[in-house]
N, C-alpha and C positions, 0 to 999 in steps of 0.2 A: 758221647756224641751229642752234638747239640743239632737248634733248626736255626740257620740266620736268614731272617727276613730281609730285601730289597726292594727297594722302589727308584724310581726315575731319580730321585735324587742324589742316589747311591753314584749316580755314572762318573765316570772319573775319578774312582778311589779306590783303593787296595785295602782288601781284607786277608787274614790271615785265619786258616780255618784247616780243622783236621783231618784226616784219613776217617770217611762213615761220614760226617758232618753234611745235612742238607740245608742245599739252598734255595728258599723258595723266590723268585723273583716275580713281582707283580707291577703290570705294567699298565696305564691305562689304554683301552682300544674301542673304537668305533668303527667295530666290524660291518655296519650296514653300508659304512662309505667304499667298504674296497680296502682300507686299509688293515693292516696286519702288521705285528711283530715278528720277523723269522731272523733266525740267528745267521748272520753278516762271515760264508766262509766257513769252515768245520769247526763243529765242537771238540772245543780243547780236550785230549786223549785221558786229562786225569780228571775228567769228568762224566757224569754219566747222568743222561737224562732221565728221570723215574716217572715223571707225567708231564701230560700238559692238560690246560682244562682253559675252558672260557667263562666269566659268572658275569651275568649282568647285575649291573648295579642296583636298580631300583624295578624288581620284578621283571616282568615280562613288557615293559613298555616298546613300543614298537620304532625304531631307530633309535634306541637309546645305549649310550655307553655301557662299559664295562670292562672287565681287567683280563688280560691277556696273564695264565697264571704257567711259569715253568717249576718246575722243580728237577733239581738235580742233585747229583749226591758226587762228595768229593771220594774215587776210587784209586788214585796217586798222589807220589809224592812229586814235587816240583812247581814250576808259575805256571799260572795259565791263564791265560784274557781272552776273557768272552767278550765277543761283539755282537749287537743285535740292529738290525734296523727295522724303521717303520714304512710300509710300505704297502704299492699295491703292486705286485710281481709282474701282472701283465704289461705293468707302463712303462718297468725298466726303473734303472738309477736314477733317473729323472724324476721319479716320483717318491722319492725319499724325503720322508718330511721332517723324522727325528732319529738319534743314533743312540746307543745303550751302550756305554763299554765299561767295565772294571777287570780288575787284576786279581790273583787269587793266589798267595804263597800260602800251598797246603803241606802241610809236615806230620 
């Protein structure tokens, strides 16, 4: 079992990754604006969420960035695409600023 790390740059690419294998995706967020990353629609069935966690970047400064962190762990076989967007929920679609997607052939 391995850990594959992700970042914003990853979106739009297909990994291949196996049964047990966690994927930690880390995204950046500036949760004092409103905005948030939440996953765009259901989580793909051969995946399983293990945490989610928030770290800010540079201590405790106050409106300061930091990384939106999921982890998930591959529990089937087959594709599956996660999509995530950024957002502030209460605004609606409209207030979607960036998108997160990649593809996952787990074996």
């Amino acid at each position: 079992m391995k850990e594959i790390l992700l970042t914003i740059a990853d979106t739009g690419s297909e990994k291949n990754i196996g049964i047990g294998d966690s994927v930690k995706l880390v995204l950046e967020e500036v949760s004092t604006s409103g905005y948030v990353w939440e996953i765009d629609g259901e989580l793909p069935e051969q995946l399983k969420m293990t945490q989610t966690e928030y770290s800010l970047k540079h201590g405790n400064t106050i409106g300061g960035s930091g990384n939106s962190i999921l982890n998930l762990q591959a529990v089937e076989k087959g594709c599956a695409v996660l999509q995530l967007k950024y957002w502030q929920p209460w605004n609606g679609e409209a207030s979607v600023e960036n998108r997160f997607n990649i593809s996952f052939v787990i074996e």
